[in-house]
BALOBA-1460 file (C-alpha; in Angstrom, 3 decimals):
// residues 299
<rec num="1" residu="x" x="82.003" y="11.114" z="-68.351"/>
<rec num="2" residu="x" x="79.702" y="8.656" z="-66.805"/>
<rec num="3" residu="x" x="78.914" y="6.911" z="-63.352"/>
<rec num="4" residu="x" x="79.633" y="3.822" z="-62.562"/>
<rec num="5" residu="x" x="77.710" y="2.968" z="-59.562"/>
<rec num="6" residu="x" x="74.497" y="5.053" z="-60.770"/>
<rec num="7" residu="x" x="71.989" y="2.825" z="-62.128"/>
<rec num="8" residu="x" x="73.934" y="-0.446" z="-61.424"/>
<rec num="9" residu="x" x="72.739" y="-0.343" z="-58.164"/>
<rec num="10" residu="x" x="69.553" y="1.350" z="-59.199"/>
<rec num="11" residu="x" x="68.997" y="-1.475" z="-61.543"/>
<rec num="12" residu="x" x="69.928" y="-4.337" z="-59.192"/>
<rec num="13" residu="x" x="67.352" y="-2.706" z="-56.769"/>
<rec num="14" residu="x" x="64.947" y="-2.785" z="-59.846"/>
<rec num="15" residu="x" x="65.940" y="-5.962" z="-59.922"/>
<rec num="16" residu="x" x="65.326" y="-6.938" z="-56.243"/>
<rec num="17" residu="x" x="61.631" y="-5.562" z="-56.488"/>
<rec num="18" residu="x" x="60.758" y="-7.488" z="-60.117"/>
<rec num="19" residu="x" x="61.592" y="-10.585" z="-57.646"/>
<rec num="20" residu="x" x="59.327" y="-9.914" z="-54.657"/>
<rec num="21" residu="x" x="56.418" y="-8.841" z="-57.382"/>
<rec num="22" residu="x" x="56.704" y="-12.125" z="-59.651"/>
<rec num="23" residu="x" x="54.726" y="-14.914" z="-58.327"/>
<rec num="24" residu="x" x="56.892" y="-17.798" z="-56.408"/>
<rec num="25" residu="x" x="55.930" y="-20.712" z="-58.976"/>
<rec num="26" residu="x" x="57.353" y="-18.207" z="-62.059"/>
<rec num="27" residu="x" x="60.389" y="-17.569" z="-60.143"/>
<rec num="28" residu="x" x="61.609" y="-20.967" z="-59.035"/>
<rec num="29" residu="x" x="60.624" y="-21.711" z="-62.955"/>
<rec num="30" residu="x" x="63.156" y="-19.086" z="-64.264"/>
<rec num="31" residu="x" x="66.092" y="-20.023" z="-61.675"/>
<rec num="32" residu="x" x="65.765" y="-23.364" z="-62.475"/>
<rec num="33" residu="x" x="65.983" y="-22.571" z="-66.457"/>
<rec num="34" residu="x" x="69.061" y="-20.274" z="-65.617"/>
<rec num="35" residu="x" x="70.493" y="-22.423" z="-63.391"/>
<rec num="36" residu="x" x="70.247" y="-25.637" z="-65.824"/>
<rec num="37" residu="x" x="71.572" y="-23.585" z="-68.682"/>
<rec num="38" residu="x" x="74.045" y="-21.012" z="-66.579"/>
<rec num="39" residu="x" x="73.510" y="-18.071" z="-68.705"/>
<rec num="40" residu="x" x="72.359" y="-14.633" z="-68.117"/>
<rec num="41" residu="x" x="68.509" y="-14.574" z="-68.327"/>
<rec num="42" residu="x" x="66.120" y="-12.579" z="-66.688"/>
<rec num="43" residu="x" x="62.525" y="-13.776" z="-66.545"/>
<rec num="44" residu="x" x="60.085" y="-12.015" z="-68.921"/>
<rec num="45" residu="x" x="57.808" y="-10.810" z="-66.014"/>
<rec num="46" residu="x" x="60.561" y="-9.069" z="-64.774"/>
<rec num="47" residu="x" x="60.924" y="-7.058" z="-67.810"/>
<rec num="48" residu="x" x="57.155" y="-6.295" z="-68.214"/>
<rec num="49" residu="x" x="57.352" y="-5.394" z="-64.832"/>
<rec num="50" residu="x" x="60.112" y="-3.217" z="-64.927"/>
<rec num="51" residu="x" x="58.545" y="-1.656" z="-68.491"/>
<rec num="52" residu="x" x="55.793" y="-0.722" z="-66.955"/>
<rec num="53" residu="x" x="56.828" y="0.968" z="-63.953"/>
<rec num="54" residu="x" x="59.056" y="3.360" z="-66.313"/>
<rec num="55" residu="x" x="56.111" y="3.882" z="-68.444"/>
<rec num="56" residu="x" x="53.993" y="5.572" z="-65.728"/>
<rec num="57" residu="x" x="56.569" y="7.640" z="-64.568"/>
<rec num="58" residu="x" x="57.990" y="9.105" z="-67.694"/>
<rec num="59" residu="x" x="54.381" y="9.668" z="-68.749"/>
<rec num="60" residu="x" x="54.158" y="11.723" z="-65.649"/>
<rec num="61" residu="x" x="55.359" y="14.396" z="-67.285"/>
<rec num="62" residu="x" x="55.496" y="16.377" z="-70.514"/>
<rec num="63" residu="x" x="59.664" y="15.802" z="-70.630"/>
<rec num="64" residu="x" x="59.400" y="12.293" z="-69.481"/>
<rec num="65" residu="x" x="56.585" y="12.023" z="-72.524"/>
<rec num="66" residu="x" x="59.495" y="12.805" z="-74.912"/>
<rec num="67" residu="x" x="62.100" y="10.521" z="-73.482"/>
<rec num="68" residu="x" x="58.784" y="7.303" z="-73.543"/>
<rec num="69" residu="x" x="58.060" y="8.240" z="-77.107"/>
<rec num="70" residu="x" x="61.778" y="8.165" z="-77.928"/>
<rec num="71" residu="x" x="62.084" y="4.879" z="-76.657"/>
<rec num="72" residu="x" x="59.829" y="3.789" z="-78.304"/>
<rec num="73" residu="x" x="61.264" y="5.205" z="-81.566"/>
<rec num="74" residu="x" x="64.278" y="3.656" z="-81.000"/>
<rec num="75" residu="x" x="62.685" y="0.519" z="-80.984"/>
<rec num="76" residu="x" x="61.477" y="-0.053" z="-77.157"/>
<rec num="77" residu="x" x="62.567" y="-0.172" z="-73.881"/>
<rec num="78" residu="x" x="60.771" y="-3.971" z="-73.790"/>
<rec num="79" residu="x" x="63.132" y="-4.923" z="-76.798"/>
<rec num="80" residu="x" x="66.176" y="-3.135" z="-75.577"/>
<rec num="81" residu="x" x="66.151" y="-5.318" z="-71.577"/>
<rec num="82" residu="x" x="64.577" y="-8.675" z="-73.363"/>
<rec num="83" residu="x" x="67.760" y="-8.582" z="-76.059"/>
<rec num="84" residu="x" x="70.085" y="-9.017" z="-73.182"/>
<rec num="85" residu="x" x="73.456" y="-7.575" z="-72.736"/>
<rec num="86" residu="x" x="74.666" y="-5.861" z="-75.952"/>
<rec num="87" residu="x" x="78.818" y="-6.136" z="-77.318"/>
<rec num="88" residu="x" x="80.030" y="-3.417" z="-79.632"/>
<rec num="89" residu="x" x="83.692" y="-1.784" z="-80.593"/>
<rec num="90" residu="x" x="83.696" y="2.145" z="-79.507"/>
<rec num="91" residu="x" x="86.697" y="3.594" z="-80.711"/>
<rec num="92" residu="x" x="86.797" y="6.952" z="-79.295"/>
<rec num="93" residu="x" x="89.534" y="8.936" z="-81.498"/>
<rec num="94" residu="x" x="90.232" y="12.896" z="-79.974"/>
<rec num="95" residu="x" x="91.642" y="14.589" z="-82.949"/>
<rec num="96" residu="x" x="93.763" y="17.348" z="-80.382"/>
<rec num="97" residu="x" x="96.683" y="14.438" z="-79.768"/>
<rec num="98" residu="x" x="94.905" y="13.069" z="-76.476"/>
<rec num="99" residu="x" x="94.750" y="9.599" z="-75.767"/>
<rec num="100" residu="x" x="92.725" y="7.490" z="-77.787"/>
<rec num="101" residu="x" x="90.200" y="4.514" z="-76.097"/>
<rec num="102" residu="x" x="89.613" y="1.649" z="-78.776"/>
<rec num="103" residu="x" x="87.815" y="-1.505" z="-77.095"/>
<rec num="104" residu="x" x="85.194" y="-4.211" z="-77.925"/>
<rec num="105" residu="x" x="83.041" y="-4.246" z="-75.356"/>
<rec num="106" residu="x" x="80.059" y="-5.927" z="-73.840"/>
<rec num="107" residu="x" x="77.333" y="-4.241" z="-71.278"/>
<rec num="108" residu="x" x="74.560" y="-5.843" z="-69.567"/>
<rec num="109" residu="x" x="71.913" y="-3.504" z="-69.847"/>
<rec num="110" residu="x" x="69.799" y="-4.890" z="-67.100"/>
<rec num="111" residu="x" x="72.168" y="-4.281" z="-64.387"/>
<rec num="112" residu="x" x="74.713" y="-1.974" z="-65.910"/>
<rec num="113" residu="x" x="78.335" y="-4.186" z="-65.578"/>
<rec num="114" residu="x" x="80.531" y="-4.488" z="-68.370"/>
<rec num="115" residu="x" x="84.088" y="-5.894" z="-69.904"/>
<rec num="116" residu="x" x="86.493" y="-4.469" z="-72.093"/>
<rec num="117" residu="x" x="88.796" y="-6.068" z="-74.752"/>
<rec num="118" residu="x" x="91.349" y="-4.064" z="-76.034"/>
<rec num="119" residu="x" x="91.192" y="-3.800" z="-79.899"/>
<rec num="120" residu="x" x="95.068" y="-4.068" z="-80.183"/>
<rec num="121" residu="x" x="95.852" y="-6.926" z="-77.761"/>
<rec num="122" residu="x" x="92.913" y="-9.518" z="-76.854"/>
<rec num="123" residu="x" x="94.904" y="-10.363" z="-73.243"/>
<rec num="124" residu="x" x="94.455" y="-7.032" z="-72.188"/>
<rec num="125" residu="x" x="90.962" y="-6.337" z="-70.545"/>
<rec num="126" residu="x" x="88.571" y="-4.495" z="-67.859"/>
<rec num="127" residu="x" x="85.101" y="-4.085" z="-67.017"/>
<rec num="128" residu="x" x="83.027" y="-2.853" z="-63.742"/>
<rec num="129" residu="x" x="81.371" y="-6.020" z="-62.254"/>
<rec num="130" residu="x" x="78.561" y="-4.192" z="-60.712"/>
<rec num="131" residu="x" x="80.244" y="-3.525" z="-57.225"/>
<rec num="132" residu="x" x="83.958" y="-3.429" z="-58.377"/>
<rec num="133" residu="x" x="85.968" y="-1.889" z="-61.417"/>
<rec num="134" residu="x" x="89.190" y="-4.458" z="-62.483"/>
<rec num="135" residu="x" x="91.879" y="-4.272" z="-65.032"/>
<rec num="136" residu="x" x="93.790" y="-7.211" z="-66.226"/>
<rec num="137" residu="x" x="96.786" y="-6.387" z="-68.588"/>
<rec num="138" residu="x" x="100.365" y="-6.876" z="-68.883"/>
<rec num="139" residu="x" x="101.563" y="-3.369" z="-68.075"/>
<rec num="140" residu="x" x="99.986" y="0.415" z="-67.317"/>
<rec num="141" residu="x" x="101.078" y="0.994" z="-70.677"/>
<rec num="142" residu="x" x="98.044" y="-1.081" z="-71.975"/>
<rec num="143" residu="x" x="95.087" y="1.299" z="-70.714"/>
<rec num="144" residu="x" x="96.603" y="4.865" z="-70.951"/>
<rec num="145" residu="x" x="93.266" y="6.580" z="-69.387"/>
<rec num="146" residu="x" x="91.444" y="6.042" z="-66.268"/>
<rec num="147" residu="x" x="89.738" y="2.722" z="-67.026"/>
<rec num="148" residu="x" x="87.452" y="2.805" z="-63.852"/>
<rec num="149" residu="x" x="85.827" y="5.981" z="-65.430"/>
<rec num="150" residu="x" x="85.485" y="4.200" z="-68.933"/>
<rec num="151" residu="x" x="84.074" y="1.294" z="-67.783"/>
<rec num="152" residu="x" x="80.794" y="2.206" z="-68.592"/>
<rec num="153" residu="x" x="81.214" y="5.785" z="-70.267"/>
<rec num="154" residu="x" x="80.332" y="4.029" z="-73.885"/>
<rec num="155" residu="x" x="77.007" y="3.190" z="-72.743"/>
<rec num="156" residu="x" x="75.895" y="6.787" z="-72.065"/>
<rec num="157" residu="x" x="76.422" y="7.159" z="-75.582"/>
<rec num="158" residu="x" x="74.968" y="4.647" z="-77.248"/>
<rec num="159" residu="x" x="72.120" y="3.491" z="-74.918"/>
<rec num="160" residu="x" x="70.547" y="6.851" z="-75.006"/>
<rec num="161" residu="x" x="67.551" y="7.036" z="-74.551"/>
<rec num="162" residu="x" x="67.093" y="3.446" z="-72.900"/>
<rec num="163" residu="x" x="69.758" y="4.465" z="-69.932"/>
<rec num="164" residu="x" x="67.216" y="7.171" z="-68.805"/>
<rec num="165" residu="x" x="64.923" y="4.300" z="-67.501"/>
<rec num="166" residu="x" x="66.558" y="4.430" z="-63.961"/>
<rec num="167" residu="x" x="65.552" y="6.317" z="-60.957"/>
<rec num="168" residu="x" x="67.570" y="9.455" z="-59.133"/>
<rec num="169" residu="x" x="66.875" y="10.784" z="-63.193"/>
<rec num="170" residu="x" x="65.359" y="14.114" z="-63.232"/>
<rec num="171" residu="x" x="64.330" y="15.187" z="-66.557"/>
<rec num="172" residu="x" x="63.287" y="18.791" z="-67.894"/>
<rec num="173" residu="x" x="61.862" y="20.224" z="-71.273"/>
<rec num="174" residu="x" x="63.930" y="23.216" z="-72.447"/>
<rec num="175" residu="x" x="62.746" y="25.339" z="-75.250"/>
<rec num="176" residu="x" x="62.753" y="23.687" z="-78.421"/>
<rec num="177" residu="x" x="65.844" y="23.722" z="-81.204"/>
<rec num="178" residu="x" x="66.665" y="24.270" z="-84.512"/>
<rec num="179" residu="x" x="69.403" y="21.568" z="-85.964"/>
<rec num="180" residu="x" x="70.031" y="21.165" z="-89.747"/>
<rec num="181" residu="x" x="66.923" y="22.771" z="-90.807"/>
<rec num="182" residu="x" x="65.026" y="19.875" z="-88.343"/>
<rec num="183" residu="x" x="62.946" y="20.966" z="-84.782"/>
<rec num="184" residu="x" x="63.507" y="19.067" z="-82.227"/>
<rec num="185" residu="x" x="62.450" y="18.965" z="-78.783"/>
<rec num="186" residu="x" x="64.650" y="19.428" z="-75.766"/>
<rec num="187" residu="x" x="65.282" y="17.695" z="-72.992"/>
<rec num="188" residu="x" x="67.863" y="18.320" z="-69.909"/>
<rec num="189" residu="x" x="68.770" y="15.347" z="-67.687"/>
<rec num="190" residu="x" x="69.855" y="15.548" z="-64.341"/>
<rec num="191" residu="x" x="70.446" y="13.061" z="-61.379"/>
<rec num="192" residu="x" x="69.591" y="13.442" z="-57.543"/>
<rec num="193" residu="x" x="72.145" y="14.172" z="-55.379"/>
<rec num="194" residu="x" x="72.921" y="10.968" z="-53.977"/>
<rec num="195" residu="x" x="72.937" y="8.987" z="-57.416"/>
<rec num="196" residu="x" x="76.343" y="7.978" z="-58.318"/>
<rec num="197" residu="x" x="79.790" y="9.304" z="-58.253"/>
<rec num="198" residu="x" x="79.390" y="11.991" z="-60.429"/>
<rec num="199" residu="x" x="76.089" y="13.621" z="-59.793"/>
<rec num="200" residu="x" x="76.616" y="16.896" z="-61.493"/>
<rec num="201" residu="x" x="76.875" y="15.582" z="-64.388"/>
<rec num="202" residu="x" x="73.931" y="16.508" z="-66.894"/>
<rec num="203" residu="x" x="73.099" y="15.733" z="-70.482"/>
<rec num="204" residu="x" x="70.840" y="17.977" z="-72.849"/>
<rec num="205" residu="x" x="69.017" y="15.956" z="-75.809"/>
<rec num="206" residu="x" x="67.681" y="16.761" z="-78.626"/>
<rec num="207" residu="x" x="64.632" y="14.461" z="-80.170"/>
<rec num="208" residu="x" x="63.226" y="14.983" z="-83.258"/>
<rec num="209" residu="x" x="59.740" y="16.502" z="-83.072"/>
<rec num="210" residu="x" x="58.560" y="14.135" z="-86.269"/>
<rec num="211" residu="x" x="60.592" y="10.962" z="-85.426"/>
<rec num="212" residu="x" x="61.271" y="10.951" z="-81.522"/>
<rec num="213" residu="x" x="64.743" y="10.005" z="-82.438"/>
<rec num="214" residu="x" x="67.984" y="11.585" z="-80.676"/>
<rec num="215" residu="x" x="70.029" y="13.497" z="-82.992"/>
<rec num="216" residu="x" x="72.156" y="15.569" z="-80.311"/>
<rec num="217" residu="x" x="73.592" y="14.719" z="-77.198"/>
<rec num="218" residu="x" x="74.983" y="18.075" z="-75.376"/>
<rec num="219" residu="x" x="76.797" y="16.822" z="-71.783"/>
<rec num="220" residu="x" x="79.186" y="18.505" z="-69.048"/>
<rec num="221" residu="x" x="82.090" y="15.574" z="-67.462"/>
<rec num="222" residu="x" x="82.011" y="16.178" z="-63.711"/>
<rec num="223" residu="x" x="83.796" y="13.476" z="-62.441"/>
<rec num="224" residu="x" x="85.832" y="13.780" z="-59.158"/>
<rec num="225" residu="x" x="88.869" y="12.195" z="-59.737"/>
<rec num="226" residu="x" x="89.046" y="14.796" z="-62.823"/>
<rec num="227" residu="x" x="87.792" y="17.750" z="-60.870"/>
<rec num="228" residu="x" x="88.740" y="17.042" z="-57.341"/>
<rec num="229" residu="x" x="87.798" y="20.811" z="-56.285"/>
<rec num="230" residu="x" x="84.574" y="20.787" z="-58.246"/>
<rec num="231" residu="x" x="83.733" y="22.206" z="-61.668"/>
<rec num="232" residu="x" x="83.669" y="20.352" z="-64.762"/>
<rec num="233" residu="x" x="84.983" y="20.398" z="-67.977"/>
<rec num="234" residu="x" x="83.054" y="22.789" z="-71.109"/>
<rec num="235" residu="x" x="80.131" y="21.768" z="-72.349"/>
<rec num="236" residu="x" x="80.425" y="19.470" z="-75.928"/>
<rec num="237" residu="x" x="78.476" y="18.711" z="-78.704"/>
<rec num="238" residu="x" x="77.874" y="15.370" z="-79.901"/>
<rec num="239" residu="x" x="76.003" y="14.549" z="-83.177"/>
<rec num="240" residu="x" x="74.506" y="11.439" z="-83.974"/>
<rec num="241" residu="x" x="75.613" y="10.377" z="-87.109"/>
<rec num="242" residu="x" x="73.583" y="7.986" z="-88.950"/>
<rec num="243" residu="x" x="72.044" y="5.458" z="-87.836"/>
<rec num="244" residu="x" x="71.712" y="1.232" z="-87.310"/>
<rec num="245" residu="x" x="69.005" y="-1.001" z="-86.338"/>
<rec num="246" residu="x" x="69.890" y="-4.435" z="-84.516"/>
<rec num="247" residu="x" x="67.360" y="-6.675" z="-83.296"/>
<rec num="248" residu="x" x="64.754" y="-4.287" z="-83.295"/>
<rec num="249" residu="x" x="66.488" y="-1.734" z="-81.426"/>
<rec num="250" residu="x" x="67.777" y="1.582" z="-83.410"/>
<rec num="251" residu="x" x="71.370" y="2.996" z="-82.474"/>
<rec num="252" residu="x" x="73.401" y="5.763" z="-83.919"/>
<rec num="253" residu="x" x="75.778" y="4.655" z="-86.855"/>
<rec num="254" residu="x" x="78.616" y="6.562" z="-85.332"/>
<rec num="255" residu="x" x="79.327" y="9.999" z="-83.419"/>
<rec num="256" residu="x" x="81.074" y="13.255" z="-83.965"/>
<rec num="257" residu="x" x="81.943" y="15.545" z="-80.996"/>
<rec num="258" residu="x" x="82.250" y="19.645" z="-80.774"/>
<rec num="259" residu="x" x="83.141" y="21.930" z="-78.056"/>
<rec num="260" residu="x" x="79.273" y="23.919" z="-77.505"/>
<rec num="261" residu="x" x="79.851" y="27.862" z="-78.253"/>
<rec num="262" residu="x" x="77.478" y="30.198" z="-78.862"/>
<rec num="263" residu="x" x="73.994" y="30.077" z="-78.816"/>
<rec num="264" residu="x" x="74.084" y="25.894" z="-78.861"/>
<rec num="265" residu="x" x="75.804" y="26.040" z="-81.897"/>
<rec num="266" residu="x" x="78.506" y="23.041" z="-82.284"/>
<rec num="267" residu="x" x="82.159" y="25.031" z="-82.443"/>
<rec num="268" residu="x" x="85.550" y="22.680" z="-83.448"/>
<rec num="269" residu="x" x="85.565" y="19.459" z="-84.414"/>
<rec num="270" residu="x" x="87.288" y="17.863" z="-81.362"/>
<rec num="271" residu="x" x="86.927" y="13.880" z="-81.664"/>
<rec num="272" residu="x" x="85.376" y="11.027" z="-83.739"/>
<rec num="273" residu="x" x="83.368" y="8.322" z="-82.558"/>
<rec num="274" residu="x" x="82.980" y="4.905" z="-84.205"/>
<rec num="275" residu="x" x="80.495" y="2.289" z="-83.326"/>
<rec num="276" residu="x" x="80.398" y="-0.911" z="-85.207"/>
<rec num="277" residu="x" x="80.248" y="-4.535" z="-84.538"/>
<rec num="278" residu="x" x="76.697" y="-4.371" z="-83.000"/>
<rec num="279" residu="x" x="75.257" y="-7.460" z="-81.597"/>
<rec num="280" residu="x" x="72.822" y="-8.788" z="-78.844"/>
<rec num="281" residu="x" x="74.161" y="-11.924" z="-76.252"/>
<rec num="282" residu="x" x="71.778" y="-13.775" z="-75.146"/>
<rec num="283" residu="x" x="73.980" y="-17.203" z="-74.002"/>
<rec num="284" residu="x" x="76.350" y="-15.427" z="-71.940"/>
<rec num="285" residu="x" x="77.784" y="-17.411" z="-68.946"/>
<rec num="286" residu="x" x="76.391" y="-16.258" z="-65.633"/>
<rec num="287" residu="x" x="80.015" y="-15.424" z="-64.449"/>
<rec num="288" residu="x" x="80.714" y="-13.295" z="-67.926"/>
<rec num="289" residu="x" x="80.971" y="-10.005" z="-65.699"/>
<rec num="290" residu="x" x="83.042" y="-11.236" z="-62.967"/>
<rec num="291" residu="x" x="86.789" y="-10.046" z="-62.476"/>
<rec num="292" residu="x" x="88.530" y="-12.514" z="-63.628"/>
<rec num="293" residu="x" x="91.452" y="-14.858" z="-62.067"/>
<rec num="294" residu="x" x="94.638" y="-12.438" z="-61.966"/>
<rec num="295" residu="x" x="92.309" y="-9.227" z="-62.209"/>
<rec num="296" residu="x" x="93.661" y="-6.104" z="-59.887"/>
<rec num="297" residu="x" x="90.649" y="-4.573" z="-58.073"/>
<rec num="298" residu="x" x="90.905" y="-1.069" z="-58.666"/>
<rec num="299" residu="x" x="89.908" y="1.663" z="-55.685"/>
């Protein structure tokens, strides 16, 4: 469903620029604290920085004025980088007889890498490093599904609307929608040409008019390896279910996931979502998202 080289490179470009714009003595200040500790830390300026700059182009427009206020609903795009790389179980569970995906995970939301644990057998693991997606398990039989492509697919359900921050987003307001009796605003997401390995991809949100919060996610899979002579699969329906507030930053509780039919309406039931074991990391070891000794580098 998702890309995995769109906003990590995006990000470690954001990244690159925080640098040059944060004075030299602040800098040297905040390697030498993560170098003394080796964890991952990034220095506050390069948050506020960052912040900022997202600010004053989603307020450029009246779609990108939904997706601000929505992070800021779900408790703030400051709050959701300074929290540090978030680890969560995201057992995906299609209810058709396909493959199920059950891991504990953890993502570093700054610079989009990741690592996956399976939930069945702790030895068994694989994650996207920034530049390189690795698997490390005792047979093919561990990971039945393309783990490359699920390396960070979780994310783009959970980190709405914070993973809209990037650039090579384009964002558009749709007319607005009625779900369970609420109004919500809508908003279509698309990504520049260039961005990532599965540009065609598009998600359509729904925020709640009254309390800026996502309710709906509506999203097309158009990656490659699935659709090597283009296309993608139908359109689905995911509702938010519930919701869960950790360190100041307010996730759904779980998901539920319908093929789209008529007139936007959700149609069968086709897969359950559960998200639990939410938590913030903020003394991770600096070489947390590296493949480790053993790994196989996957092409």
């Amino acid at each position: 469903m998702k890309l995995l080289y769109k906003f990590s490179l995006l990000s470690l470009f954001a990244v690159f620029i925080s640098c040059k714009e944060t004075p030299k003595k602040t800098t040297e200040t905040a390697k030498e604290v993560v170098a003394e500790n080796d964890v991952i830390a990034y220095p506050d300026s390069w948050v506020t920085s960052r912040v900022a700059k997202t600010k004053e182009r989603l307020n450029g427009t009246e779609a990108g004025k939904v997706i601000w206020n929505a992070m800021e609903a779900h408790g703030g795009l400051d709050t959701w980088y300074a929290n540090g790389p978030i680890t969560f179980r995201f057992n995906y569970q299609p209810l058709d007889g396909k493959t199920p995906r059950d891991s504990y995970q953890t993502v570093d939301t700054w610079s989009n890498r990741s690592v996956h644990t399976s939930a069945t057998d702790s030895s068994a693991k694989f994650g996207w490093t920034g530049e390189q997606a690795w698997v490390k398990a005792k047979d093919s039989t561990s990971f039945a599904y393309d783990t490359k492509f699920w390396a960070l697919t979780p994310l783009w359900f959970v980190g709405h609307p914070f993973v809209l921050s990037g650039e090579g987003v384009n964002l558009e307001l749709l007319d607005a929608e009625k779900f369970k009796d609420q109004d919500y605003n809508v908003i279509k997401v698309t990504f520049d040409a260039e961005t990532g390995d599965a540009p065609d991809d598009y998600y359509i949100l729904y925020v709640n008019k009254e309390t800026n919060k996502i309710a709906v996610m509506r999203y097309i899979v158009s990656y490659p390896e699935y659709f090597k002579d283009g296309g993608h699969a139908p359109e689905k329906f995911t509702e938010f279910v519930g919701e869960q507030t950790v360190d100041g930053i307010t996730m759904p509780g779980g998901f539920k996931t319908y093929w789209t039919v008529k007139d936007n309406q959700p149609g069968d039931y086709i897969t359950k979502i559960d998200f639990t074991d939410v938590s913030f990391e903020k003394e991770l070891p600096k070489n947390f998202f590296d493949a480790p000794e053993g790994a196989k580098i996957l092409e």
